[in-house]
Backbone as a printed PyTorch tensor [residue, N CA C, xyz], in Angstrom:
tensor([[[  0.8370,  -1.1790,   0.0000],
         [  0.0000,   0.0000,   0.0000],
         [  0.8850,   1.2470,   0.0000]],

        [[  0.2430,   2.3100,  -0.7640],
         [  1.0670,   3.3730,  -0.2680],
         [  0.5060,   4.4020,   0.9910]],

        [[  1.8680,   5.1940,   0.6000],
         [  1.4830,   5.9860,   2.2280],
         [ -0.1300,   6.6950,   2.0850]],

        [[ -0.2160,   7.3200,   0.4590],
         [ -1.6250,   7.8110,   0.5290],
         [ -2.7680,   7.6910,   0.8040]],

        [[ -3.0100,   5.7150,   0.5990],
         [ -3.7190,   4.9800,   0.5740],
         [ -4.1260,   4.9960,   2.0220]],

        [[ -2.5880,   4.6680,   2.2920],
         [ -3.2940,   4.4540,   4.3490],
         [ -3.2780,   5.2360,   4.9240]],

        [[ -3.2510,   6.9930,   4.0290],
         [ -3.0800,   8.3740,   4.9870],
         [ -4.9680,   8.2970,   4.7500]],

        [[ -5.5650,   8.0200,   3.2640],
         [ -6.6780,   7.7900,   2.6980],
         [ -7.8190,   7.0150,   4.1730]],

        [[ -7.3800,   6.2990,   4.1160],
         [ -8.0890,   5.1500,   5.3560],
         [ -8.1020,   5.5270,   6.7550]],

        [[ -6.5520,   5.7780,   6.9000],
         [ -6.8370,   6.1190,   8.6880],
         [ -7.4390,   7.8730,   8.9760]],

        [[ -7.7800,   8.4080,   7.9590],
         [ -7.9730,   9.8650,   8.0490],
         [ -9.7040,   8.9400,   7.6220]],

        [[-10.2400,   8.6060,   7.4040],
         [-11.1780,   8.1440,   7.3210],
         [-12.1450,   7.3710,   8.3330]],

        [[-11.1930,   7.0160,   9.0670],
         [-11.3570,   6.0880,  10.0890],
         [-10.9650,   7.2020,  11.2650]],

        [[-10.8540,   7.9960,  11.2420],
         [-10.9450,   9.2460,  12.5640],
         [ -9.4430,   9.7130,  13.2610]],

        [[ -8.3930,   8.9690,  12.1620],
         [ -6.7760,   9.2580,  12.6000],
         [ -7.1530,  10.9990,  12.4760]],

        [[ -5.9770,  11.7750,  13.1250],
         [ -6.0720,  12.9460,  12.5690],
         [ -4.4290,  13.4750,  12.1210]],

        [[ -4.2770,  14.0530,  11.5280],
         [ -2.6920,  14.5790,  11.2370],
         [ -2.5130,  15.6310,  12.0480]],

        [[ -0.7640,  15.5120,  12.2300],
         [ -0.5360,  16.3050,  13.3740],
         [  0.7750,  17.1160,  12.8380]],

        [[  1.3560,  17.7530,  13.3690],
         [  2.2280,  18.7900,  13.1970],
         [  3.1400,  17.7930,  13.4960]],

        [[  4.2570,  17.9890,  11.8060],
         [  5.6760,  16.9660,  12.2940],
         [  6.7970,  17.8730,  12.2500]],

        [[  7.9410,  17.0880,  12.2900],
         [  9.3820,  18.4910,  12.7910],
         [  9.4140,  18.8490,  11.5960]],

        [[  9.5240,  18.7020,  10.7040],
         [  9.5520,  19.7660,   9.7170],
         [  8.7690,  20.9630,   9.2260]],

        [[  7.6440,  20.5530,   9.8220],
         [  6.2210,  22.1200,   9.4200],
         [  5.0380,  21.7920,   8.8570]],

        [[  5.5920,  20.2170,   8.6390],
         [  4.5250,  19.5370,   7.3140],
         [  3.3010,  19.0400,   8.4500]],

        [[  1.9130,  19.0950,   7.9990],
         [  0.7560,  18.1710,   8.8360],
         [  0.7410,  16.5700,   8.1380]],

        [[  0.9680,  15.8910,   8.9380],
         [  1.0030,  14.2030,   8.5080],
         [  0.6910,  13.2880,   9.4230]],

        [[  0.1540,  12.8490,   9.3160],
         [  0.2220,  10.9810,  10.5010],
         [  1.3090,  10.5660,  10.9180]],

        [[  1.1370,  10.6390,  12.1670],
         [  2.4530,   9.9070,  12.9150],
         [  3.2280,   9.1950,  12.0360]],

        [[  4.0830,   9.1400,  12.0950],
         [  5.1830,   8.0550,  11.3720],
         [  4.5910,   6.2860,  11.9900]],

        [[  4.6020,   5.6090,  13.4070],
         [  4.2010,   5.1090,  13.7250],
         [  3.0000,   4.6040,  13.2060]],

        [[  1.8680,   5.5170,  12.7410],
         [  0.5500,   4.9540,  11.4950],
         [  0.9160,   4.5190,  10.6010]],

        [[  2.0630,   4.7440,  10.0590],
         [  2.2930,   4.4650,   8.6800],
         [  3.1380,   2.7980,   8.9730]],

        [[  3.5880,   2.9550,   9.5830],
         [  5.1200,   1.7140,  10.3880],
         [  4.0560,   0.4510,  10.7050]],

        [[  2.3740,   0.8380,  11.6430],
         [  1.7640,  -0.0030,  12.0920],
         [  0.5360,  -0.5940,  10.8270]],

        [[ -0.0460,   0.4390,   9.6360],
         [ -0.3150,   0.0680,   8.3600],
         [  0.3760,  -1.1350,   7.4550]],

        [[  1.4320,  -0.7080,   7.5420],
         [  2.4380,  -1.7990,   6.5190],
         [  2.4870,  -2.9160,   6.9950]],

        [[  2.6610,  -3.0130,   8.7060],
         [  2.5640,  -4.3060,   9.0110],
         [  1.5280,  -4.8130,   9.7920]],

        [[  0.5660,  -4.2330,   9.1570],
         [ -0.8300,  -5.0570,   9.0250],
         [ -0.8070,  -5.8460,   7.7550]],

        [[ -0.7910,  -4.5570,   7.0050],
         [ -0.0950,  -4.9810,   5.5630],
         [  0.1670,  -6.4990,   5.2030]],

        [[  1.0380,  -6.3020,   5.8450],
         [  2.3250,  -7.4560,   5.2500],
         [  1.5540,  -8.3130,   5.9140]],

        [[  1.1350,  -8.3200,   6.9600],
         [  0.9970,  -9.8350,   7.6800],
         [ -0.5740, -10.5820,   7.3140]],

        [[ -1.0940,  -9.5320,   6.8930],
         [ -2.3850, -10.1770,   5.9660],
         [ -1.9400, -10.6020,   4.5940]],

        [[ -1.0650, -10.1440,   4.1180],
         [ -0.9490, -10.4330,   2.7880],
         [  0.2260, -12.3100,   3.1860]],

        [[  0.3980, -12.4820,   4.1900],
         [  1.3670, -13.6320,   4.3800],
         [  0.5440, -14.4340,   4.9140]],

        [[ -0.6660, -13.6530,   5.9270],
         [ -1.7830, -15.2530,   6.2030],
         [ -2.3540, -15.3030,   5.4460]],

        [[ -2.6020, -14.7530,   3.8800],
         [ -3.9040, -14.5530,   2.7800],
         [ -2.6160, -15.8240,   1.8110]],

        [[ -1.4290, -15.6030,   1.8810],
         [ -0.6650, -16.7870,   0.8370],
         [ -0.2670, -18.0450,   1.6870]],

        [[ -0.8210, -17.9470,   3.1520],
         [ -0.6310, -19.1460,   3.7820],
         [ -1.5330, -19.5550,   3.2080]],

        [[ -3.2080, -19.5240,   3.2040],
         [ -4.3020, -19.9370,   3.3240],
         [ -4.3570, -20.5050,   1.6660]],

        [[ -3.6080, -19.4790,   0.8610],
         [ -3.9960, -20.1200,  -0.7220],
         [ -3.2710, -21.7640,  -0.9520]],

        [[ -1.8710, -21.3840,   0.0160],
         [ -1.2230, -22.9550,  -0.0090],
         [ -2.2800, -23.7410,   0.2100]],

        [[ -2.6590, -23.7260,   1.5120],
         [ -3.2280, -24.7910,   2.4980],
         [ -4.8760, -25.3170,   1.5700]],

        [[ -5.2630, -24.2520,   0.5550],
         [ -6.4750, -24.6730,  -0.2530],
         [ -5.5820, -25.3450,  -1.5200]],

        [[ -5.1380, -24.9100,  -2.2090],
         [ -4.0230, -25.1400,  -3.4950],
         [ -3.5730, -26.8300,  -2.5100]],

        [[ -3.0740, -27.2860,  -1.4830],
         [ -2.4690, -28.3830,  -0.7640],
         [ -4.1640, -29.5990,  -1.1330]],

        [[ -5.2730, -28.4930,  -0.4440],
         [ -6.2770, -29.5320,  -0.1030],
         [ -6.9190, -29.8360,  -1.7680]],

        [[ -6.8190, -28.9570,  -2.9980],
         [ -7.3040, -29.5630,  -3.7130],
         [ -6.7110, -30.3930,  -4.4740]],

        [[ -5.1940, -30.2410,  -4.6050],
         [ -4.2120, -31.4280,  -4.6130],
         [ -4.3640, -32.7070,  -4.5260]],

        [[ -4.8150, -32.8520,  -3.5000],
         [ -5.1970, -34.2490,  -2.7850],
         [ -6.6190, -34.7660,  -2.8030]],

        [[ -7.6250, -33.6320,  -3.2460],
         [ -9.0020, -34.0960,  -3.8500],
         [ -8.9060, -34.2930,  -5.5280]],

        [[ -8.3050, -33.4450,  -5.8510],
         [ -7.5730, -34.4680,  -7.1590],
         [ -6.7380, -35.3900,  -7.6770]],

        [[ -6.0770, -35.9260,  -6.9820],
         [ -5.2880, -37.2250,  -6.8690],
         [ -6.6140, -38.3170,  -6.2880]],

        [[ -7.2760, -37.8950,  -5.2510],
         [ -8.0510, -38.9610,  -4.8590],
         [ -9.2880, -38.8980,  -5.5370]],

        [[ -9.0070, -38.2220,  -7.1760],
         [-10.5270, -38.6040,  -7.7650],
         [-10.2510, -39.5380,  -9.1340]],

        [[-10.9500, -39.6200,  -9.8520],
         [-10.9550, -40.7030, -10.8750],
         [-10.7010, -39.8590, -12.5150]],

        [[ -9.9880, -38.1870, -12.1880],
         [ -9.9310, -37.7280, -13.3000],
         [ -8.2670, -38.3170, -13.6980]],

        [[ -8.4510, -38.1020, -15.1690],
         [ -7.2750, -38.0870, -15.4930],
         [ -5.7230, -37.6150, -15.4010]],

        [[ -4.9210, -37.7700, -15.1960],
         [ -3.8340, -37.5200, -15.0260],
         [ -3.3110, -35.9720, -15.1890]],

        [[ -3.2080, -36.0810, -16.3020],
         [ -3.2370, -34.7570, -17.4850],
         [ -4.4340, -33.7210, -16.4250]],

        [[ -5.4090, -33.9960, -16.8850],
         [ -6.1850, -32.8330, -16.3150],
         [ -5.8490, -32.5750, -14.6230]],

        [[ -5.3890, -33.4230, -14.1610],
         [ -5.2680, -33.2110, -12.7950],
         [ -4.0740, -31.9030, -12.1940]],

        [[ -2.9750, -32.8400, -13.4660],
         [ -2.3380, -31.6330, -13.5830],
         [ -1.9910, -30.0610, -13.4560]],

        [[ -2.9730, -30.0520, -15.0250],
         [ -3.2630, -28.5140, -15.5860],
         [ -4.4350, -27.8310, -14.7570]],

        [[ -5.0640, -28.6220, -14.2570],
         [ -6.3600, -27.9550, -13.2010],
         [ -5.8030, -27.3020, -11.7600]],

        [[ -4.1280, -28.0300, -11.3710],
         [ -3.9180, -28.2830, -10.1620],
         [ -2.7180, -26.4440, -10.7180]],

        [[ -2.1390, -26.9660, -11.7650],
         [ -0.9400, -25.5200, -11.9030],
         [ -1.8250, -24.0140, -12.2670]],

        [[ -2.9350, -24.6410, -12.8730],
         [ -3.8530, -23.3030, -12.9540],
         [ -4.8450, -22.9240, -12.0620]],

        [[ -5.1770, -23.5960, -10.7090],
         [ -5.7450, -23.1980,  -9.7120],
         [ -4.4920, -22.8120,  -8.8830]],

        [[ -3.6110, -23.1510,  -8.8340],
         [ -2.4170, -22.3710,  -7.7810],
         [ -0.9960, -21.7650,  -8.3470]],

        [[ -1.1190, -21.9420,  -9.8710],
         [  0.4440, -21.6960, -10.0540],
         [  1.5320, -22.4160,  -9.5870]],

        [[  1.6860, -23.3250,  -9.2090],
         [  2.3990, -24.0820,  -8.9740],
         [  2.3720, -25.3830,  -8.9910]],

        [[  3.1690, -26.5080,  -9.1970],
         [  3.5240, -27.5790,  -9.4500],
         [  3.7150, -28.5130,  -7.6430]],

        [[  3.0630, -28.1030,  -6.7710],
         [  3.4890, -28.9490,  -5.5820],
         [  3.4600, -30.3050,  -5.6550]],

        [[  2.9340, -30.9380,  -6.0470],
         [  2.3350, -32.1560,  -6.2540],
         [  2.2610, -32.8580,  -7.8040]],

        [[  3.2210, -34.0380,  -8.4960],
         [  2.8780, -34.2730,  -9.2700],
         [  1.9340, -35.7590,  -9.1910]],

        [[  1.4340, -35.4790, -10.5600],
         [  0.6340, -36.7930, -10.5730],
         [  1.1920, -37.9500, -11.7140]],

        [[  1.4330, -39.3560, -11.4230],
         [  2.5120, -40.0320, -12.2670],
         [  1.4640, -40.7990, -12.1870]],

        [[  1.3910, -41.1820, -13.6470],
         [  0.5950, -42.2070, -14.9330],
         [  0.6590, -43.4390, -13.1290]]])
């Protein structure tokens, strides 16, 4: 996100800007420091969670009766990735 975005939101959400050492009115530095790593840490449990679905349909496609091939291309184009192959 950028800083605007989350100056956008927390000025929205009732932050207010305050007088910083230079003269400028802005959001604590700290808003911006505690934004990002909200940030970040949703965006790392949001690519845990795609594994852990991308993992479970893996294994509902291996344990079904489709073909090989399709199991495949269904499995690299629902997650982008290759975790799991499936052998003839």
């Amino acid at each position: 996100m950028t800083r605007d975005q989350i100056k956008a939101i927390a000025l929205a959400r009732g932050f207010t800007e305050r007088q910083q050492a230079d003269g400028s009115k802005d959001l604590n530095g700290y808003v911006y420091a505690f934004a990002d790593a909200m940030y970040a840490e949703g965006q790392r449990a949001m690519q845990e969670r795609a594994a852990e679905l991308c993992e479970q349909f893996s294994l509902a496609v291996l344990e079904s009766e489709w073909a090989n091939g399709y199991a495949v291309a269904l499995k690299d184009a629902a997650c982008g990735i290759r975790a799991l192959e499936v052998k003839p």
